[in-house]
C-alpha positions in Angstrom: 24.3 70.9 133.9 26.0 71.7 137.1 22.1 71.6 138.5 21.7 67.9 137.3 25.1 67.0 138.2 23.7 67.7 142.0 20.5 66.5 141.4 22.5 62.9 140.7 24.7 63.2 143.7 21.9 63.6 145.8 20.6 60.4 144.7 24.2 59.2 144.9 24.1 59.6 148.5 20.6 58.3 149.0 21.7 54.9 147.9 24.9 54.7 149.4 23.5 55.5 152.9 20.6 53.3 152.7 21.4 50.3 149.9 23.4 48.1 152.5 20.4 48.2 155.0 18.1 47.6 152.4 19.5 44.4 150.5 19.7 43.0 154.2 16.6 44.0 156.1 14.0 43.8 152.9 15.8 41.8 150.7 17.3 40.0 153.2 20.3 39.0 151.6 23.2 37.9 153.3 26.1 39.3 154.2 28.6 37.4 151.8 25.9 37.8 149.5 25.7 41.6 149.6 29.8 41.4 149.2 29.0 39.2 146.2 26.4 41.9 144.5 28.7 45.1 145.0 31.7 43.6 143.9 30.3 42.4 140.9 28.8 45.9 140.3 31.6 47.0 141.1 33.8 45.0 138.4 30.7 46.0 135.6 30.9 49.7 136.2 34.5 49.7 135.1 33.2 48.6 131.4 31.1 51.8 131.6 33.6 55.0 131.1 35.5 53.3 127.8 31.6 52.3 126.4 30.4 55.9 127.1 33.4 57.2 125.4 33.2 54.7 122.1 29.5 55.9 121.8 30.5 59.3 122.7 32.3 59.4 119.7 29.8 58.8 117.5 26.7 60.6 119.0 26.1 63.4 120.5 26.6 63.6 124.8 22.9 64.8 125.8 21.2 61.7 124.6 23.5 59.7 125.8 23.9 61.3 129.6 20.2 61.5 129.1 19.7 57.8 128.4 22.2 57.0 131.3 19.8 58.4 133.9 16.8 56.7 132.7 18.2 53.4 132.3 19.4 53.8 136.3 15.9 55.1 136.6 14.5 51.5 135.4 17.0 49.5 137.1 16.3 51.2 140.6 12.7 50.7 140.2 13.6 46.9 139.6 15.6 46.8 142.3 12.6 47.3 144.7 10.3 44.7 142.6 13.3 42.4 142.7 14.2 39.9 145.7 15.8 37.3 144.6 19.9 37.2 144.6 20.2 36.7 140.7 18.1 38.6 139.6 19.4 41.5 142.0 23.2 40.6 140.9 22.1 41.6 137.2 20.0 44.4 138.1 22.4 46.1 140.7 25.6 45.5 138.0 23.9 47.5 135.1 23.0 50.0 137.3 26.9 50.7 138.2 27.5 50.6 134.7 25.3 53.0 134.2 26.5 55.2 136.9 30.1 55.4 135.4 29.1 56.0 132.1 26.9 58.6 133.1 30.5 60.2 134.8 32.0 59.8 131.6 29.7 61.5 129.7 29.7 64.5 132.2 33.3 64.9 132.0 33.0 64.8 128.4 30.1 67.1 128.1 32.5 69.7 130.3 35.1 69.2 128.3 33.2 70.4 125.0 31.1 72.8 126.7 33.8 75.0 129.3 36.8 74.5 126.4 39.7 75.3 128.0 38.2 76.3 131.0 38.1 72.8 132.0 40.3 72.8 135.6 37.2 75.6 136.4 34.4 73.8 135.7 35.8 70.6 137.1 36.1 72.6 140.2 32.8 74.0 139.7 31.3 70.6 139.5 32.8 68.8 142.2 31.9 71.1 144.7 28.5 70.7 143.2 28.6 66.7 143.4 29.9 67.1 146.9 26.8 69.3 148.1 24.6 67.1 146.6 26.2 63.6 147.8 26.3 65.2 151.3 22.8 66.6 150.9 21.8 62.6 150.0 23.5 61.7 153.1 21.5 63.9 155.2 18.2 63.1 154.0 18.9 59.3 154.0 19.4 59.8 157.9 15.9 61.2 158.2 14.7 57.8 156.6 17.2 55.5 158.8 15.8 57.0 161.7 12.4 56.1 160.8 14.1 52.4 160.5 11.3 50.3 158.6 11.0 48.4 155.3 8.7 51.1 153.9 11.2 53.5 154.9 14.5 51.8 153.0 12.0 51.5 150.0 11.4 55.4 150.2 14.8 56.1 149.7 15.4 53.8 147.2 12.8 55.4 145.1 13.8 58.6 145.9 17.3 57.7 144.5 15.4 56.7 141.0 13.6 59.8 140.8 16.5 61.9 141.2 17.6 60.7 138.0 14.3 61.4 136.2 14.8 65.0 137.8 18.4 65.0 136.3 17.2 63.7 132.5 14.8 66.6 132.7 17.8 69.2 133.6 19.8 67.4 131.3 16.9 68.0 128.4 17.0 71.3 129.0 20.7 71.9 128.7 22.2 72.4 125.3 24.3 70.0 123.4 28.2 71.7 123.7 30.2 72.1 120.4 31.5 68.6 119.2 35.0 70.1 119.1 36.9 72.0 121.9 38.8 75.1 120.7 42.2 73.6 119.7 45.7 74.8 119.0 47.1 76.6 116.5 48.7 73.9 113.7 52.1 75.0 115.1 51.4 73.0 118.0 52.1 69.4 117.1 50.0 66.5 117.9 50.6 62.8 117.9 48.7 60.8 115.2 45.6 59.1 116.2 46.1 55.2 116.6 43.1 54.4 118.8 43.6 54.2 122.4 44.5 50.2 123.4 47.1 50.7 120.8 48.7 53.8 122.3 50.8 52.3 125.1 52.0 56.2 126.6 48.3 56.5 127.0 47.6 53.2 128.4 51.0 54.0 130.7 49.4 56.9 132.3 46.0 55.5 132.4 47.5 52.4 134.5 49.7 54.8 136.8 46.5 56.6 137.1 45.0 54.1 139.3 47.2 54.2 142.4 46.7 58.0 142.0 42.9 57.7 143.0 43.5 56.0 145.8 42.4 58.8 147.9 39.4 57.9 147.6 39.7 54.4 148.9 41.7 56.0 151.9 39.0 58.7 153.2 36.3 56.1 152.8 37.8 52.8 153.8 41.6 53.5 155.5 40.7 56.4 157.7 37.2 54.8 159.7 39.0 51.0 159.2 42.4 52.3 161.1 40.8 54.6 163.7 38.4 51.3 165.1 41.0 48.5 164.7 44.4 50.0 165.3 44.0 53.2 167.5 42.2 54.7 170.3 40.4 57.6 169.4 36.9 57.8 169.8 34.4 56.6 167.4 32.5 59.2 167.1 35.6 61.0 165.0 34.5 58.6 161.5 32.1 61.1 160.8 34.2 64.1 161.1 36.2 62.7 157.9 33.0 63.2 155.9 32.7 66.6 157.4 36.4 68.1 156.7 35.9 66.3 153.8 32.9 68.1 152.1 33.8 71.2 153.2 37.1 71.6 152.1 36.0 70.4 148.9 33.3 73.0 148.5 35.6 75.7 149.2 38.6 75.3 147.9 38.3 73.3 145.0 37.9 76.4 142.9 40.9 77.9 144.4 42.7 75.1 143.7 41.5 74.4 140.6 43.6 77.9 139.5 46.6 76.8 140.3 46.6 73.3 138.4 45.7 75.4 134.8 47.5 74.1 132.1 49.7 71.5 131.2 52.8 72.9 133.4 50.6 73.2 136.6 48.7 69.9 135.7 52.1 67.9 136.0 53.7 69.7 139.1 50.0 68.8 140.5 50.9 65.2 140.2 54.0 65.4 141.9 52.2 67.3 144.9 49.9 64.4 145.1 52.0 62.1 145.6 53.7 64.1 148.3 50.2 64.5 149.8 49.3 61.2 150.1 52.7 60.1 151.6 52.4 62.4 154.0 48.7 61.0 155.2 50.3 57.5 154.9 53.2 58.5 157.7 50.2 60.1 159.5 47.9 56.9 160.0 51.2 55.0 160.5 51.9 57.5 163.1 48.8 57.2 164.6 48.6 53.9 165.7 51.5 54.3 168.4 49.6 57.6 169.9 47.5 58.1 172.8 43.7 58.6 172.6 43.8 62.6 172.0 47.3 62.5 170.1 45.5 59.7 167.5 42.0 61.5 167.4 44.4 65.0 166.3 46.6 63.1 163.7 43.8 61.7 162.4 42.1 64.7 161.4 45.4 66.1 160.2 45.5 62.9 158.0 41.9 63.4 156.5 43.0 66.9 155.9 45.6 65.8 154.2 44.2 63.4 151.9 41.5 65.8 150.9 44.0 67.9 149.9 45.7 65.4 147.6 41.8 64.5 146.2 41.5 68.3 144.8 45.4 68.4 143.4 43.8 64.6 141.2 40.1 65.6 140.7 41.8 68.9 138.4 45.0 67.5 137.0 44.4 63.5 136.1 41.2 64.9 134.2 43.4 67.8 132.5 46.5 65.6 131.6 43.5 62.9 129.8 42.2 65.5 127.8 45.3 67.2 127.0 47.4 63.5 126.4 44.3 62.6 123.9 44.7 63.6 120.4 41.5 65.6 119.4 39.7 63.7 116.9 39.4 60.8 119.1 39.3 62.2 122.6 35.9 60.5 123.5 37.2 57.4 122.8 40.4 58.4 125.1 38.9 59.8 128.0 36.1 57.0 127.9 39.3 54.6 129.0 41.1 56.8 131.0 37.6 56.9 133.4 38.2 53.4 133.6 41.2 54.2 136.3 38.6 55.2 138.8 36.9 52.6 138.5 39.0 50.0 138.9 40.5 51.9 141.8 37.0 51.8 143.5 37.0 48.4 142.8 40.5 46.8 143.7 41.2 49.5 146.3 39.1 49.0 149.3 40.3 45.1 149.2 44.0 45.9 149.0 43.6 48.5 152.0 42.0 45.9 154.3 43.8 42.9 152.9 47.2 44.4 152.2 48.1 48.0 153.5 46.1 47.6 157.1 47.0 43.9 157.5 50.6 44.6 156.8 50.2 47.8 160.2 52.2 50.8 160.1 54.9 49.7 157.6 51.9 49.1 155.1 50.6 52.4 155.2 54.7 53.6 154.7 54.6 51.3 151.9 51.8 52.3 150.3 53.2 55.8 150.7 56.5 55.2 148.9 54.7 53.5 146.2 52.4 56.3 145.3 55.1 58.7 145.7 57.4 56.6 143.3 54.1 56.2 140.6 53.8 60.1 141.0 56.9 60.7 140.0 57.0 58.2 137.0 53.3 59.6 135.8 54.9 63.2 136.2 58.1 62.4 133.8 55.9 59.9 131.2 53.3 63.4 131.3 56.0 66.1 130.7 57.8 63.7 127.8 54.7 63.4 126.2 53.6 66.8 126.3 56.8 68.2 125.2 57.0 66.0 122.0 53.1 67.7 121.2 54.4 70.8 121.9 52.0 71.8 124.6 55.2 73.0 127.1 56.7 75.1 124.3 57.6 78.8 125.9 55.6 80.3 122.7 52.3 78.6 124.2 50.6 81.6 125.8 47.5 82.2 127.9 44.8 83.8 126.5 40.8 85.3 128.4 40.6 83.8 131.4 42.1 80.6 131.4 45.1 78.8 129.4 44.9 78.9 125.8 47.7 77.4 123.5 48.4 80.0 120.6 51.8 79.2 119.1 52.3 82.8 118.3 55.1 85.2 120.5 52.5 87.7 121.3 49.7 87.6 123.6 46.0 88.5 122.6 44.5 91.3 124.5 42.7 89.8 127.9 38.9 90.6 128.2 38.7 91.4 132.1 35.1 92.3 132.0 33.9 89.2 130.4 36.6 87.8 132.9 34.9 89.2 136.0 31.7 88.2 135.0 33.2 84.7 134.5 34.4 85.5 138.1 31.0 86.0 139.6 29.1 83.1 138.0 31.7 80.8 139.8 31.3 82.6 142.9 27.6 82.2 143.0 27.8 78.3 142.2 30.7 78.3 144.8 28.1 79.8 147.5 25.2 77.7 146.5 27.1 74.3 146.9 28.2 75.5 150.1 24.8 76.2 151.2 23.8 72.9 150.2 26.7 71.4 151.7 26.3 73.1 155.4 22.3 72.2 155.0 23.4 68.8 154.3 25.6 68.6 157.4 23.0 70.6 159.7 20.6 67.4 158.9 23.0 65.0 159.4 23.7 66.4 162.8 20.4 67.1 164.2 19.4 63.3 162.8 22.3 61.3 164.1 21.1 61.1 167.4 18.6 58.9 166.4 19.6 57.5 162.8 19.7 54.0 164.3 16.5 54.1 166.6 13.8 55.3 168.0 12.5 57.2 171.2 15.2 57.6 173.8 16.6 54.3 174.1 20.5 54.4 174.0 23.6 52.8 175.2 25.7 54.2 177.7 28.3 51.2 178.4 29.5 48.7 176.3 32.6 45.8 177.2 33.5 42.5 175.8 34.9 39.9 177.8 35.8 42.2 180.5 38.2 44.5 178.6 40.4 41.9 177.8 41.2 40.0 174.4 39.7 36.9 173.1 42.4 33.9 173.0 41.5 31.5 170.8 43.4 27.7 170.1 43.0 24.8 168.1 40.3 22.5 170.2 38.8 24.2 173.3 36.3 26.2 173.4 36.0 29.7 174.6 33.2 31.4 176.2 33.1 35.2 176.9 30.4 37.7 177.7 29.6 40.8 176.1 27.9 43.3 178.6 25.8 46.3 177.5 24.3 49.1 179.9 20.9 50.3 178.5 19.1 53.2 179.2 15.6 54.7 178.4 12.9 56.6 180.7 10.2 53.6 180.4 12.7 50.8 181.1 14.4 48.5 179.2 12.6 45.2 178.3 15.6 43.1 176.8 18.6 42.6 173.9 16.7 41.4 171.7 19.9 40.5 169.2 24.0 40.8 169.5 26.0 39.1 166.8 29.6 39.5 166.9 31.6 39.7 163.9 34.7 40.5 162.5 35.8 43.2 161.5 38.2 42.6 158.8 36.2 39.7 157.2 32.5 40.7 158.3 32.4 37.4 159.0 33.5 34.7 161.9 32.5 31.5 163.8 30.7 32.9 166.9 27.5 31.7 168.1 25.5 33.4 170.8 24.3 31.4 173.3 22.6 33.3 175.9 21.4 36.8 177.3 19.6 38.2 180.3 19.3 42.1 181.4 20.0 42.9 185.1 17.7 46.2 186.3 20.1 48.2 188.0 17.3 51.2 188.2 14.4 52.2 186.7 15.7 53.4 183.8 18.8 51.5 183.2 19.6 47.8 182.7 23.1 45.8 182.5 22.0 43.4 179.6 24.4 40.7 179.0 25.3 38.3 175.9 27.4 35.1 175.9 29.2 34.3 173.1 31.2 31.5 172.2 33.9 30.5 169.8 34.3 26.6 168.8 37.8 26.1 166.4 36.3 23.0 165.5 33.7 25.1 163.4 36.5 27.5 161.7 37.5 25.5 158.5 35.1 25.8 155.7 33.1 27.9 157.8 33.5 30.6 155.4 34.6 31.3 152.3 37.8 33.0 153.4 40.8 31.5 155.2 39.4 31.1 158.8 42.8 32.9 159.8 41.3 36.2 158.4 39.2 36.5 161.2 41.5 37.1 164.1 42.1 41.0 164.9 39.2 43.6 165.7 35.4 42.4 166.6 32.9 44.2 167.1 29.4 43.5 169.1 26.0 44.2 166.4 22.7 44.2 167.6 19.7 45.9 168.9 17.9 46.5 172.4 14.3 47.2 173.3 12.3 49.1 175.9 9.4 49.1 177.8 8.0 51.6 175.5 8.5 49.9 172.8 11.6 52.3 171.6 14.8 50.6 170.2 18.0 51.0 169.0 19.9 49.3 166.8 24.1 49.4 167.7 26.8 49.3 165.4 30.1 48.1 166.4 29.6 48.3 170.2 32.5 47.0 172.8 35.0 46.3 169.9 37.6 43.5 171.1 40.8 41.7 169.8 40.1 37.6 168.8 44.1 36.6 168.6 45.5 32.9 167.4 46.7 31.4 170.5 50.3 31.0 170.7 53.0 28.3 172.6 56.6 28.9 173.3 59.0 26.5 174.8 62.7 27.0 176.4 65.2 24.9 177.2 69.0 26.2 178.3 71.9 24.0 177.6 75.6 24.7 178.3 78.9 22.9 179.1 79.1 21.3 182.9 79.9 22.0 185.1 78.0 25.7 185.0 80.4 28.5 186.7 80.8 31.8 185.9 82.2 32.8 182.6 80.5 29.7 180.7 78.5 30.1 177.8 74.7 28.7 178.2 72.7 28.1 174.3 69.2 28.7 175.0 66.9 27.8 172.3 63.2 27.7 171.9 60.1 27.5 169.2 57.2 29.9 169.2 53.7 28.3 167.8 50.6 29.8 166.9 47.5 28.5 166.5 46.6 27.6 162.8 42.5 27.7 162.5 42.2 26.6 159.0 44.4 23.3 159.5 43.1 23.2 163.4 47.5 22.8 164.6 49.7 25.0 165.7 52.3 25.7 163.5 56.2 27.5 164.3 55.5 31.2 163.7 58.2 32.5 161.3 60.2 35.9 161.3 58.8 36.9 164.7 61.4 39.1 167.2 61.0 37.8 170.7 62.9 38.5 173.9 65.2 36.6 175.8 64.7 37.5 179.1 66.8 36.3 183.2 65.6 36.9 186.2 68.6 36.4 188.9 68.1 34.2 191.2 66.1 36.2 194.2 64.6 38.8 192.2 61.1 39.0 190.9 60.8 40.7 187.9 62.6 39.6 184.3 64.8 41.7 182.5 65.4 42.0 178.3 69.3 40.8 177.4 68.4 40.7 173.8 66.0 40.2 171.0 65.8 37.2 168.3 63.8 36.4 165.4 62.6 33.5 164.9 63.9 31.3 161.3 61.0 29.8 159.4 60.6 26.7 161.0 59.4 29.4 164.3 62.4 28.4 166.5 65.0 30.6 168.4 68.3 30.3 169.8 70.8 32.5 171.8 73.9 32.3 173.4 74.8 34.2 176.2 77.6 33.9 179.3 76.1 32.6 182.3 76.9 35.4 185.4 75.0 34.0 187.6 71.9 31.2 189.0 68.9 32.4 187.7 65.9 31.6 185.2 65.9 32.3 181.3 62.6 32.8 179.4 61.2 33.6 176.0 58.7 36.6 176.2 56.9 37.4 172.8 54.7 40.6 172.7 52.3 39.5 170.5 50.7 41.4 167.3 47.1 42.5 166.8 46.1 39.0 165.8 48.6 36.5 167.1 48.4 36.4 171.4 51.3 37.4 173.5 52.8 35.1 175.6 55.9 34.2 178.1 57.3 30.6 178.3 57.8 28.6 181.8 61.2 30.0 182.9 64.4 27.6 182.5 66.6 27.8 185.7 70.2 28.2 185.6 71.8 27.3 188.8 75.8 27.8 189.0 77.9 25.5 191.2 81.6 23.9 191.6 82.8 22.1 188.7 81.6 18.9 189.6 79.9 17.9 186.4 81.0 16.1 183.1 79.7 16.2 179.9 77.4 18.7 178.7 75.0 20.6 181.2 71.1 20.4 179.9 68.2 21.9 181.9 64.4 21.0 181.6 62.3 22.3 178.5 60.1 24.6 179.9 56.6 25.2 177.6 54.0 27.8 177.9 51.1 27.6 176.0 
């Protein structure tokens, strides 16, 4: 089983290297619809674990896991007949249905089969499914650096035969014992109500959600933060997969150990939480460091959060199977496999939407909320356990791993049936490793070239200079994006840039021009000019045109002489911001001496694209700065937010002529800006009435 459990993951990573390519370079979908497709796959896969566990619990597992990997079998192979968008939509969302009840059925197979040995074998096959989804990754490269149709197709069909390979494993595997060795009668059990009906079970199935979100972090938080809100390089994203994978592989067993039982299980879910705080405060961190400082906390944050995915992958699948009463634990576990689902679903859009939107105080949020669900999951867990009886002192350990007897005395241990035990683990343990360091060797010797061919690559990239993109409500903005070229033939041209958004994947840009400058033989300046109209935002998309300010990124592909290529993914990344206005205007009683209180007020504006106005800019701290009379630079005297309507006011004791201003620092989406300053100028008291200077605007 563990054999076909790789043999899936392989093809696992096969299709999640290469299916985005595919569906746009074959199929050529586009991108909204490829959003489209997943997430309804997405939403149709979480229908698979409680379907899986229904039939589960009637038939036997093998058929079923058996039937799940032909049926993606036939739905792959339609997916490379198929090229229309409906017919793909229907295709693509029974496959994913297929893929979680197959994930059902293998946790349910494990649980029969390994009995109470179930935190091992869980271990044992997640290092296995992490081997063989890095493995997948690896060879996919080999086919991406090939970069043609027939190439995509390949691995397509690879990832279909994989599960023809993993039916035939299956086949040969026997079926496990319908029933997993239970406690004595002693131990009590609640009575078996079906479980919609059993809220505690639906309770920890629904806190279960927010405790997957691990998942969602490594894959979409950590590469999404590191681009758009830090410095560090790049080329770290793939490092995550690295630490990832290998800490999986080699310590999941060891971990697994120390989460056996229903004692450890809990205290497990408590550490998680603390784990996944603790990467939250990380990336939060991170965003305020330096280049080096970010790329190190970074890493400590992906270390982090693996840890926290091997204290969940042992106890949430331990605390379902021990919360389940027995005779209907298929139909329990089936829906508690639906929390990962819906996590995989719903958690990548709150990250990006949410969390990441909301900057470091998101990921602080997110944080305390996990933390707080942790703690509620370990308390509803304990409460229920206790009233089965599964915490009782009498409840002893038996063999190798924890057995409930509700007897004082402890059965004699069998150590040589435990060693050998012992050394099957280790030899899976150093074969998934194996597969898991080959898998990484081929991802590092292909990644060179994974997006091209021949020697071609880019040694430069800047957008508009270095500097960020300011965009209002009517003009429109031109800027260039430059890219140095290199290859030993020569470069003959870029032949395609699109710049997009990063959030979104989406945006109103339009490129409008390019030309390559030979600077030598071998390398060329090429340049692309792009150009943003606000009159084309609203309805542009189907998301608030708003969405798109923040990160950008330049996608395209250059060509040389030789007729090498390659094809760039987010290249000279850049900040589109909402422009912004801010007025000032200083008021106080005349005449003006010193002593006299002078009101300065103001309103801070920011471009609305949806609406095409600019609209007062609520809840924002700005800075009220003076610069005395003969100095040159401004100084802070204090900070004010701005009420809802955007607008500002300060009073302060005038101490001298000078100018007062309004500086805003800007966020990463809205532009910084200073107003015009307001000048002050203190005299004899020869003035009645109140003393008003000039509004001064900046916009």
């Amino acid at each position: 089983m563990l054999r076909a459990l790789a043999v899936d993951r392989t093809g696992t990573g096969l299709w999640a290297a290469s299916s985005v390519l595919y569906l746009t370079f074959v199929t050529h979908l586009s991108t909204q619809q490829i959003g489209v497709l997943l997430g309804t796959a997405g939403v149709a896969g979480i229908a698979g674990s409680p379907l899986a566990g229904r039939l589960a619990g009637r038939f036997p597992v093998r058929p079923l896991l058996i039937g799940c990997h032909l049926l993606r079998l036939v739905t792959l192979t339609l997916v490379l007949l198929c090229t229309r968008f409906e017919a793909l939509l229907v295709v693509v969302a029974v496959t994913y249905l297929g893929d979680r009840a197959a994930k059902t059925l293998e946790m349910l197979f494990a649980t029969r089969a390994a009995g109470e040995r179930r935190p091992a074998y869980q271990a044992l096959s997640r290092s296995a499914a992490n081997a063989g989804y890095g493995l997948g990754a690896g060879l996919a490269a080999i086919g991406l650096a090939a970069g043609t149709t027939d190439a995509y197709r390949a691995l397509i069909l690879g990832n279909a035969l994989s599960f023809l390979v993993a039916a035939a494993l299956v086949w040969r595997t026997g079926e496990p014992g319908g029933a997993v060795q239970e406690a004595r009668s002693e131990v009590r059990r609640p009575r078996a109500k079906g479980p919609w009906r059993d809220a505690g079970y639906l309770r920890f199935v629904l806190l279960d959600i927010p405790m997957n979100l691990d998942d969602s972090v490594l894959g979409v938080g950590l590469p999404l933060w590191l681009v758009t809100r830090t410095s560090a390089p790049h080329a770290l994203v793939p490092a995550f997969l690295v630490i990832n994978t290998a800490l999986v592989v080699l310590l999941q067993l060891s971990v697994s150990r120390r989460a056996e039982g229903p004692r450890k299980a809990v205290r497990a879910v408590a550490l998680y939480g603390v784990l996944l705080f603790a990467t939250c405060a990380l990336l939060a961190a991170s965003a305020g460091c330096g280049t080096w400082t970010a790329a190190g906390v970074l890493l400590a944050a992906a270390v982090l959060v693996t840890m926290a995915e091997l204290m969940r992958s042992v106890s949430s699948w331990e605390l379902a199977v021990l919360l389940a009463p027995p005779d209907e634990r298929a139909a329990y576990l089936g829906v508690a496999g639906m929390s990962q689902s819906i996590q995989k679903s719903a958690g990548p859009p709150l990250l990006t939407g949410v969390v990441m939107a909301a900057g470091p105080a998101g990921w602080l949020a997110l944080g305390v909320a996990v933390a707080g669900a942790a703690a509620w999951q370990r308390r509803g867990c304990e409460k229920r356990l206790r009233a089965m009886g599964a915490l009782d002192p009498v409840a002893e350990r038996v063999g190798c791993g924890p057995q409930l007897y509700a007897v004082p005395t402890r059965p004699p241990r069998q150590p040589g049936r435990c060693r050998d035990e012992e050394g099957i683990m280790r030899r899976h343990v150093l074969w998934s490793t194996v597969a898991a360091v080959a898998a990484m060797t081929v991802l590092g010797t292909t990644s060179a070239n994974a997006e091209g061919r021949g020697d071609t690559q880019i040694t430069k990239a800047v957008t508009n200079n270095g500097k960020n993109v300011i965009v209002g409500i009517s003009k429109t903005v031109t800027f260039p994006v430059k890219v140095s070229v290199k290859d030993n033939s020569g470069v003959s041209g870029l032949s395609r840039l699109d710049t997009i958004s990063y959030s979104t994947g989406g945006g109103a840009s339009e490129t409008i021009g390019k030309t390559c400058k030979k600077l030598s033989a071998t390398v060329s300046e090429c340049t692309a000019t792009v150009r943003l109209v606000p009159a084309y935002f609203p309805g542009y998309s189907d998301w608030n045109a708003n969405n798109d300010a923040g990160r950008w990124c330049a996608y395209g592909n250059v060509q040389a002489n030789d007729h090498d290529y390659w094809i760039f993914d987010c290249v000279a990344p850049f900040n589109v911001k909402r422009a912004t206005t801010l007025t000032t205007a200083a008021t106080g009683p005349g005449p003006l001496t010193g002593g006299k209180q002078v009101k300065v007020t103001g309103t801070l504006s920011r471009a609305d694209w949806e609406a095409l106005k600019y609209r007062g800019y609520a809840g924002q701290s700005v800075q009220l700065q003076f610069r005395k009379a003969g100095a040159s630079a401004y100084r802070t005297v204090k900070t004010v937010k701005t009420n809802s309507s955007g607008r500002l006011s300060a009073t302060v004791t005038a101490s001298g002529s000078g100018s007062w201003r309004w500086f805003y620092p800007g966020t990463s989406t809205t532009a910084q800006i200073a107003s015009a300053g307001d000048t002050v100028t203190l005299g004899p008291a020869t003035m009645r009435g109140p003393y008003v200077m000039r509004a001064a605007t900046r916009g």
